[in-house]
TIZA-737613 format. One record per residue (C-alpha): x, y, z; residue number from 1. Coordinates in pm, 1 decimal. Each point is the difference from the previous one (the first is absolute). Layout:
REM residues N
          u          v          w   nuba
          X          Y          Z    NUM
...
REM end
This chain:
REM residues 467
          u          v          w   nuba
     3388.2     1290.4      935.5      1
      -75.5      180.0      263.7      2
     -396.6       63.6       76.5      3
     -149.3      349.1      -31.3      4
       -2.9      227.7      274.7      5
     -245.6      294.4       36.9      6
      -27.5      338.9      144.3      7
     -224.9       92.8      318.0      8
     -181.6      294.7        2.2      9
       29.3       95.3     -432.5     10
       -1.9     -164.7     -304.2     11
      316.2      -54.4     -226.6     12
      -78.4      -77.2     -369.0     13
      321.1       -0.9     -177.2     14
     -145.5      108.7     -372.4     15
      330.7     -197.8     -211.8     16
     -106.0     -338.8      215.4     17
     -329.5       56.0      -43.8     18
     -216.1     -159.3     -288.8     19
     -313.5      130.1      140.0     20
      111.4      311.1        6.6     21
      121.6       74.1     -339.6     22
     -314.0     -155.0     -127.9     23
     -273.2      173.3      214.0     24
      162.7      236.0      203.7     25
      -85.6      103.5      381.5     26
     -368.4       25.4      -97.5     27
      -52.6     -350.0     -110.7     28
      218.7     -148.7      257.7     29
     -226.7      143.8      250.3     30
     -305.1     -189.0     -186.1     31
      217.5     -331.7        6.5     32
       30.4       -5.8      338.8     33
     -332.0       92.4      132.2     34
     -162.2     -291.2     -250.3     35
      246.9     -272.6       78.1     36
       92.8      118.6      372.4     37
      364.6      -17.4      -24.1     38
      194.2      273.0      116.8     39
      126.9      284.7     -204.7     40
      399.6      -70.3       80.1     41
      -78.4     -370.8      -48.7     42
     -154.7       47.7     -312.0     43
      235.9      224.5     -172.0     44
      239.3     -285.5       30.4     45
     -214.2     -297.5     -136.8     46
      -49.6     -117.0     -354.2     47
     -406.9       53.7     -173.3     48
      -51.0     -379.9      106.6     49
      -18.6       58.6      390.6     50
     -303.0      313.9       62.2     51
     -227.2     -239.5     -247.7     52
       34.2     -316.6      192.3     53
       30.0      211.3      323.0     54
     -385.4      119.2     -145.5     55
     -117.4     -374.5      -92.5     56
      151.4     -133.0      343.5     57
     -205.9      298.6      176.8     58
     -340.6      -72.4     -184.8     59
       45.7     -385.5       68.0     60
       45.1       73.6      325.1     61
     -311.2      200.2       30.9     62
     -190.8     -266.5     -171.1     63
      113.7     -285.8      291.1     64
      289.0     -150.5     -235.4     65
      273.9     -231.4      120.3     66
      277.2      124.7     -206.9     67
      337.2     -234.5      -29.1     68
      314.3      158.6       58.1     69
       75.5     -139.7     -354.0     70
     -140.0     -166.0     -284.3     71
       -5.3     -353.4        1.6     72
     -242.2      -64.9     -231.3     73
      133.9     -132.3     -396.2     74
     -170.3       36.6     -304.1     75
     -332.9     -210.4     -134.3     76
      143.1     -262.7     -217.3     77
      -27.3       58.0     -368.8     78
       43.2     -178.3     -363.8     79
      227.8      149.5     -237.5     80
     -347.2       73.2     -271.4     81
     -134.5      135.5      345.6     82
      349.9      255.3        9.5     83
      -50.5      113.1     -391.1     84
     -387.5       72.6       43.4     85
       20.9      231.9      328.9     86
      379.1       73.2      106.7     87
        8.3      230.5     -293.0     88
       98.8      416.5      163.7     89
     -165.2      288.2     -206.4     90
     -116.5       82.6     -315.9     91
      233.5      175.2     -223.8     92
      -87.5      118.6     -363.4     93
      278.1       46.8     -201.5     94
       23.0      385.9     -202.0     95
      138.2       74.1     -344.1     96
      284.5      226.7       48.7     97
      -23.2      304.1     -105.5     98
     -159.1      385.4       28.0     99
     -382.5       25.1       98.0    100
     -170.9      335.1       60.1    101
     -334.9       61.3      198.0    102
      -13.9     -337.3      169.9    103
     -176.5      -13.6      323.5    104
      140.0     -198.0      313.5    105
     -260.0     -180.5      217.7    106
       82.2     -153.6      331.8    107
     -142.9     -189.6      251.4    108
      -26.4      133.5      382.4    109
      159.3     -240.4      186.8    110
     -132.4     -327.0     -248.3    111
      224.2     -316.9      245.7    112
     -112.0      174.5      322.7    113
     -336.9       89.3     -103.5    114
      -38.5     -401.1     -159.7    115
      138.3     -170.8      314.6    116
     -288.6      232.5      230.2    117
     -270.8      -30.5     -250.5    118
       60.7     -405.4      -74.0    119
       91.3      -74.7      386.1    120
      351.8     -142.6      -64.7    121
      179.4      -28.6      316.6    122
      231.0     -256.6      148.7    123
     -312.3     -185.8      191.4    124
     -255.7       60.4     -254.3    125
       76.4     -193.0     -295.8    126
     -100.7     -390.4       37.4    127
     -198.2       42.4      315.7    128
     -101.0     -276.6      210.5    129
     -399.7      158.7      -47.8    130
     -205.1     -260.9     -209.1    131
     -238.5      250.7      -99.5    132
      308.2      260.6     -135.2    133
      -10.6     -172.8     -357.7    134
       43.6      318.2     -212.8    135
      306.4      -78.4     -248.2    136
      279.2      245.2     -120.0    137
      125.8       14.7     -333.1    138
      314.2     -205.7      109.8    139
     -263.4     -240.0      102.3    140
       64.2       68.6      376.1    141
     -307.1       33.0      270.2    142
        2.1      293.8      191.0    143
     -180.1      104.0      314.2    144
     -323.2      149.5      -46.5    145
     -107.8       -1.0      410.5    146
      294.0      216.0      129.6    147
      177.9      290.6     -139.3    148
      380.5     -113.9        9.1    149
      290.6      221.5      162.2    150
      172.1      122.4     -288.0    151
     -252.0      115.1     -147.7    152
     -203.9      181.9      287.8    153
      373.6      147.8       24.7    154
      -24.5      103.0     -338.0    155
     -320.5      100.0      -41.2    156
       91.5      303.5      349.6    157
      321.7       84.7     -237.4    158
     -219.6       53.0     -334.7    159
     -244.4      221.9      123.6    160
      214.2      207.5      258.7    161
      247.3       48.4     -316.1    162
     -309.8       92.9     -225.8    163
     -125.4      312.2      260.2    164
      408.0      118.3       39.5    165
       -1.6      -10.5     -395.5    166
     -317.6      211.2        0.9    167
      121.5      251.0      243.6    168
      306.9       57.7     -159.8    169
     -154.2      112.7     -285.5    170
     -224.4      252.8      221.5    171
      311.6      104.5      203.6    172
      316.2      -26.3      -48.1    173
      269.1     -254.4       -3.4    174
       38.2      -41.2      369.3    175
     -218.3     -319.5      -49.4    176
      230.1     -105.6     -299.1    177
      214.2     -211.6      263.3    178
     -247.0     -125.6      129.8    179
     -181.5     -197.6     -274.7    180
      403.2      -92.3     -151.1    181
       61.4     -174.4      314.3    182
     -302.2     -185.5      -14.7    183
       29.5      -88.1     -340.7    184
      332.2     -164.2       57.6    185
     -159.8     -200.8      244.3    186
     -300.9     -102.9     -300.3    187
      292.8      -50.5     -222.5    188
      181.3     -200.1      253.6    189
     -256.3     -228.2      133.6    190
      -45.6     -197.0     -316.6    191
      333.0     -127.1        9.7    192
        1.6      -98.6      299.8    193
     -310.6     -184.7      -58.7    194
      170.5     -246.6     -210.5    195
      346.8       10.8      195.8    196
       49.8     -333.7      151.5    197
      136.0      158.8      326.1    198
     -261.4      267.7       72.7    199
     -241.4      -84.6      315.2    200
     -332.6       14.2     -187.1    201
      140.1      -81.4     -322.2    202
     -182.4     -264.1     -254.3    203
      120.7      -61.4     -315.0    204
     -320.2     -113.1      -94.5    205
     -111.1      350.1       41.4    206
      273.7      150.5     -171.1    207
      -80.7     -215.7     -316.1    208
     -379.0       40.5      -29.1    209
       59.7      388.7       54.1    210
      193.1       17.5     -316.4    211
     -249.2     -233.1     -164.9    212
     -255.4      254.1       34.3    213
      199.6      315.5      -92.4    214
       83.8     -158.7     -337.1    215
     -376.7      -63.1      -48.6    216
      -42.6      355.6      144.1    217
      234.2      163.5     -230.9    218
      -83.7     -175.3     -311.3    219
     -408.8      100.9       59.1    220
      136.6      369.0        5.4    221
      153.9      -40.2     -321.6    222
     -271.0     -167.4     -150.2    223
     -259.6      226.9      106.2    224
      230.1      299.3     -116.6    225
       -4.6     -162.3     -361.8    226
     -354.9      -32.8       -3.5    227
      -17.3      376.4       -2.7    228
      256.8       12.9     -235.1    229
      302.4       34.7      113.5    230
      307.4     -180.8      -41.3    231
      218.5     -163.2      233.2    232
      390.9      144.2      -14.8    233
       94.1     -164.5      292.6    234
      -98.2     -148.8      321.3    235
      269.9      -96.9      342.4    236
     -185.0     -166.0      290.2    237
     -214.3      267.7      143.3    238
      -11.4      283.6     -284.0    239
      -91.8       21.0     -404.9    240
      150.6      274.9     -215.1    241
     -317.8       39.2     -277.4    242
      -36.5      234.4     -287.8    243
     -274.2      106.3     -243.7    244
       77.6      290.2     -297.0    245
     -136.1      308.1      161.1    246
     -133.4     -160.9      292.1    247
       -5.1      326.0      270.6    248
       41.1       13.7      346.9    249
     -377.9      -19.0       37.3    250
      -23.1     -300.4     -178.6    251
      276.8     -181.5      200.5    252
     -201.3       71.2      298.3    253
     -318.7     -118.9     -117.4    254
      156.1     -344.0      -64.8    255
      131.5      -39.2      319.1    256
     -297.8      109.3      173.0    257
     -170.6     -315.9     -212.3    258
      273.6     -205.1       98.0    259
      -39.2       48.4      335.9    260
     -413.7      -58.6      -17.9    261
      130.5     -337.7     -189.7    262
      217.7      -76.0      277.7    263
     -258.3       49.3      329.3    264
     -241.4     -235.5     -223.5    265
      222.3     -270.8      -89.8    266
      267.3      -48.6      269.9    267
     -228.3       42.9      322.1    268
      230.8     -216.0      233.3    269
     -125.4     -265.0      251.7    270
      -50.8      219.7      316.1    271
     -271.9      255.8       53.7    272
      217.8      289.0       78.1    273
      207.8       28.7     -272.4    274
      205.7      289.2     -170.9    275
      -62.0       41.6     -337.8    276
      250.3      -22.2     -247.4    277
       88.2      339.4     -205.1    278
      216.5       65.1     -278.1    279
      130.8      368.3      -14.9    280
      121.5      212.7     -266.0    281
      369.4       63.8      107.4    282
      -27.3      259.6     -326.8    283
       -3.0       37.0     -341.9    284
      369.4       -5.6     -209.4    285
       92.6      304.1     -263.8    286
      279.9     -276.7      -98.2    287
      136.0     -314.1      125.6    288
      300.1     -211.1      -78.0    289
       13.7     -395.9       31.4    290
      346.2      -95.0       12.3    291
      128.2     -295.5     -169.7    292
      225.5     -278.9       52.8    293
      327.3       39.1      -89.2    294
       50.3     -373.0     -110.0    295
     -329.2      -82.2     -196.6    296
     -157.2      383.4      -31.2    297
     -330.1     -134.6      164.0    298
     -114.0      235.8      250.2    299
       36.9      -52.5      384.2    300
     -281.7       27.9      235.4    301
      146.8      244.2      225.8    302
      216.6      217.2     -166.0    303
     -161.0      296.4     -153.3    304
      -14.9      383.1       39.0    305
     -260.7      214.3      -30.7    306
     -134.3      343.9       71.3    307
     -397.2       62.1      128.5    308
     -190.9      354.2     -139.7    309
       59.1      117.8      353.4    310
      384.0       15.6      -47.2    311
      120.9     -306.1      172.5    312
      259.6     -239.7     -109.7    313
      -73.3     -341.9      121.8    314
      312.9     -226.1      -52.8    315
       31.8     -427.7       32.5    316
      291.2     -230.0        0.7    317
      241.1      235.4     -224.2    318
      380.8       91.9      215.9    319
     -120.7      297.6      161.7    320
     -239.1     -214.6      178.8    321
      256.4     -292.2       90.8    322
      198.2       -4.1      317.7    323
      367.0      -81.6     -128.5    324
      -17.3      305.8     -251.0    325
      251.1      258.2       78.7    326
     -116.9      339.0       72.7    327
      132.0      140.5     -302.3    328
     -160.2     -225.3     -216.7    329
     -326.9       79.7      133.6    330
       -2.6      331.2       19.2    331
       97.1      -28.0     -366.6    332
     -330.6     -176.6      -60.5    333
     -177.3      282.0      253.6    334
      119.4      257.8     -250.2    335
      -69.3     -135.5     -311.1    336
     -360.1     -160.1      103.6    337
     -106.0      425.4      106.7    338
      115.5       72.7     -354.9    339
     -198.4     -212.9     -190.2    340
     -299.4      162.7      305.2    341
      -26.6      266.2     -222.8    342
     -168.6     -196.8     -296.1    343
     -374.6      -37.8       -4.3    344
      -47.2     -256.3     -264.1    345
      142.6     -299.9     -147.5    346
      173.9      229.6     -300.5    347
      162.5      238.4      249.6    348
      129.7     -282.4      210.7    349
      187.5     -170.4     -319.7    350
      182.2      346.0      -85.4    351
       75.8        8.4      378.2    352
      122.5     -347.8      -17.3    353
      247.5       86.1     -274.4    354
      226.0      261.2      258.2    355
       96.5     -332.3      178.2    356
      332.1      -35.6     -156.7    357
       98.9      392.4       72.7    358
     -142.2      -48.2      409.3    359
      224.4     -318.3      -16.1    360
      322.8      177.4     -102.8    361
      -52.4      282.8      231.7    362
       32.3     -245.8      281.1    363
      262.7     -203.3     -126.5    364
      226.3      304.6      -19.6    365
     -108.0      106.6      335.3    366
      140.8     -422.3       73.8    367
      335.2       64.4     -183.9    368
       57.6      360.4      153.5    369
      -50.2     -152.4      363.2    370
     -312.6      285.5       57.1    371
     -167.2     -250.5      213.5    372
      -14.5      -86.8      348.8    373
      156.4     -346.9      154.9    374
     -292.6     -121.6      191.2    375
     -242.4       15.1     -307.6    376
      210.0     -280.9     -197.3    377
      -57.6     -225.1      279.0    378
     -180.1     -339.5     -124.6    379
     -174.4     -168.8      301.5    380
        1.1     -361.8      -21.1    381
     -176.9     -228.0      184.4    382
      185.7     -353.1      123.0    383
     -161.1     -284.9      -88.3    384
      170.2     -262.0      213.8    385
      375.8      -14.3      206.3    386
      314.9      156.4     -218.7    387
      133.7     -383.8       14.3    388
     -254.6      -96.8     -129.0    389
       -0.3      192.1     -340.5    390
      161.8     -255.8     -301.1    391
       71.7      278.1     -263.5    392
      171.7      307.4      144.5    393
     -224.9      302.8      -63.5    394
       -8.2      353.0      112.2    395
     -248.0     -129.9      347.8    396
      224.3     -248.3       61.9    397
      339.9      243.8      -46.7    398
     -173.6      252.8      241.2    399
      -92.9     -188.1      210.8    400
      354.5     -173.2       29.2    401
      131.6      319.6       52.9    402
     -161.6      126.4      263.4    403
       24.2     -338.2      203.5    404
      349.4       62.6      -16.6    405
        2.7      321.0      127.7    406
     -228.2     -173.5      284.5    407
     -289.9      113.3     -135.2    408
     -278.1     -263.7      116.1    409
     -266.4      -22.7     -316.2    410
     -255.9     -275.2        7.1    411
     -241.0     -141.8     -259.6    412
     -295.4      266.7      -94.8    413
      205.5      302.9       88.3    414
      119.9      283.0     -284.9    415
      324.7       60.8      -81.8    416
      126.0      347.3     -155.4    417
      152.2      -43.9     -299.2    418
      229.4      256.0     -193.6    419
      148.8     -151.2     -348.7    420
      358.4       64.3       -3.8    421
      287.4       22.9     -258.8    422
      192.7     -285.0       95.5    423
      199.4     -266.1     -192.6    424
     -122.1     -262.5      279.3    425
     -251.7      160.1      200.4    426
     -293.6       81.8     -171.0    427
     -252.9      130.8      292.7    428
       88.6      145.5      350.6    429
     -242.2       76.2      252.8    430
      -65.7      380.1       73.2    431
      149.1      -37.0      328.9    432
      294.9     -117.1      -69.6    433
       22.2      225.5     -315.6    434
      -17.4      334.5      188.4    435
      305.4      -99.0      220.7    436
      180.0     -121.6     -258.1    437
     -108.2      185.2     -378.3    438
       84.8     -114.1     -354.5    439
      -68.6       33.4     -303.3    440
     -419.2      -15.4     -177.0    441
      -71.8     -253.7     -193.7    442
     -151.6      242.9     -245.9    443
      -69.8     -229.8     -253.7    444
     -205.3     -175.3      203.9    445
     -233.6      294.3      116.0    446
      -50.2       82.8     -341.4    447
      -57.8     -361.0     -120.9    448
     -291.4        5.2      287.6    449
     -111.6      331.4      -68.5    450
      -62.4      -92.8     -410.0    451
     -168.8     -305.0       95.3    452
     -234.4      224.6      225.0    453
      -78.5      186.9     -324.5    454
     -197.4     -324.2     -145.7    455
     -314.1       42.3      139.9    456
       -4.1      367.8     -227.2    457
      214.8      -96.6     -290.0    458
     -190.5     -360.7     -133.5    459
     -272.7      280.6     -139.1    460
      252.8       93.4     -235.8    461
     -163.4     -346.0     -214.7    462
     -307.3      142.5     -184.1    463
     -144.5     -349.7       97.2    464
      -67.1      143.3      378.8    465
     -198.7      274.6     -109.0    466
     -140.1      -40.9     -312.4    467
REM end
């Protein structure tokens, strides 16, 4: 492949090649590439990875690093008890599923960023070589207690220049709403790279003890929360969903400003200049909707639906937020999820619930009358590894096939477009190929996906969910 060439004298962004772009727009672009000094062209074109190791490599250099070309270094040794006590992600409480009204959301600002700057976990940091640096993690790591480490000093500029653009936006306007997205990515970002065995500063030493102390972080907010009486509905890494009958908005905010005093006393880090760590309220529910499994009916972590007492719908892990649904589908889900807007209360929603059958069999007409448009029955499917490679034919593997014959290069990790086709041998066609050549909709098939997309509303129809 040919390398990239840029323009002289402007910048080209192309906006449908550009992840940055569609994420933070022009604004928070700009911010990217003052912070990590990489050119606006150059950076339109890379992946979230390169401006935060472009910023670590630029802070190591200003603190007199050597830094390799790549990493050579491998990973500490370790038992298999060792593995089971440390190596052990996030911690994840389970929901009932079901319909919950006035429950309160609380999350933490930035909790892996703002543990790696606070606890000095950095490539170079953990295990020093100082004989006097004898403070121990929780993983049972030492970590540098002389020198504040790259990533977080890195960090620690990120946190606090987000923290001011959040603040201004809410004085302004959303000019600066760009701004702190982009950075965020780059907070999001840099923990996985922390624990990615290819990363330049990357330590997967680090990476464990980080989560170590956000499961002790999480599971002291939902202890302290039931001290004051609440209860615990669910709790996913970084946030808690609590609830208490007639708890107000007031109230909500009075626990998390005692959280918060519990958290600056407890969890004080190992450096002087720390930033503390802060739960927010994200806002308080008027319903919300844990969806269950459909093999075992045990609710899922992160699939629910919800909507706040300001109006908005926050949505997790159902089809309108997956990228292989077809257009239709979602906006299906779109529709029905700004009818059931209009309830306020747990009672409302359940009579809303109940019109899911008649929004169901308006679309499927709308299938079987062919009132749609092509494009939004495409299913985008990633490839997983070569098309020879696939054992059991499969729609992938039958796209794919296709378009290599047509001399269509497609390589593992790219998305084909899928359209499901009437066929008594050829079950899936890619969208290319399909608009040179129509034939008959699989129908069936579009309405066998869009029923199934009706599960996360229709399992309420058991009295067990909401009784």
């Amino acid at each position: 492949m040919p390398d990239s060439s840029f323009l002289l004298g402007r910048i080209h962004i192309d906006p449908s090649n550009s992840f940055f772009y569609r994420e933070i727009g022009l604004d928070g672009m700009i911010e990217l590439s003052r912070i990590s000094s990489l050119p606006l062209q150059q950076l339109s074109r890379t992946t979230i990875g390169t401006p935060i190791t472009s910023l670590e490599m630029k802070i190591a250099f200003e603190q007199g690093y050597l830094i390799p070309y790549r990493k050579n270094s491998p990973e500490d040794p370790k038992t298999a008890i060792d593995l089971l006590k440390i190596d052990r992600g996030g911690l994840t409480f389970r929901p009932e599923a079901g319909i919950y009204e006035n429950v309160a959301e609380l999350d933490f600002f930035s909790m892996y960023p703002s543990i790696i700057s606070n606890y000095n976990l950095s490539y170079e940091t953990i295990n020093c070589r100082h004989k006097n640096c004898t403070h121990r993690l929780p993983t049972g790591y030492r970590v540098c207690t002389q020198k504040e480490g790259i990533l977080p000093k890195t960090l620690k500029f990120l946190i606090k220049r987000r923290k001011q653009y959040k603040k201004l936006k809410k004085k302004e306007d959303d000019r600066y709403d760009g701004r702190q997205k982009g950075i965020k990515w780059l907070l999001v970002v840099s923990f996985g790279y922390l624990g990615y065995k290819n990363a330049v500063f990357g330590r997967i030493e680090s990476h464990e003890t980080t989560t170590a102390i956000g499961r002790d972080l999480l599971l002291f907010v939902k202890e302290t929360a039931e001290k004051k009486g609440f209860r615990l509905l669910h709790g996913l890494t970084d946030c808690v969903w609590i609830y208490k009958k007639d708890a107000s908005g007031e109230d909500y905010n009075k626990l998390k400003t005692v959280i918060n005093k519990e958290l600056s006393r407890k969890y004080k880090g190992v450096l002087e200049d720390t930033v503390p760590f802060e739960v927010k309220l994200e806002g308080v529910y008027d319903w919300i909707v844990f969806v269950p499994s459909k093999e075992d009916g045990v609710g899922v972590p992160n699939k629910f639906y919800g909507k706040f007492k300001d109006g908005r719908i926050k949505v997790r892990g159902i089809e309108l937020r997956r990228s292989d649904t077809p257009r239709f589908i979602k906006k299906f889900q779109e529709d029905f999820l700004n009818h059931l807007s209009k309830a306020k209360n747990r009672k409302e929603l359940v009579k809303k619930l109940s019109d899911i059958d008649t929004f169901f069999e308006e679309y499927a007409v709308m299938l079987r009358e062919g009132k749609f448009c092509i494009q939004d029955l495409i299913v985008r499917k990633r490839l997983s590894k070569l098309v020879e490679e696939y054992r059991i034919r499969n729609d992938i593997s039958e796209t794919a096939g296709t378009l290599i014959k047509e001399g269509i290069t497609v390589n593992p990790g790219e998305k084909v477009n899928i359209i499901y086709i009437k066929d008594s041998f050829i079950k899936a066609v890619p969208y290319e190929i399909y608009i040179k050549s129509p034939k008959p909709i699989d129908i069936k098939r579009y309405e066998k996906l869009l029923k199934e997309s009706c599960f996360v509303f229709e399992f309420m129809k058991d009295r067990f969910y909401y009784d």
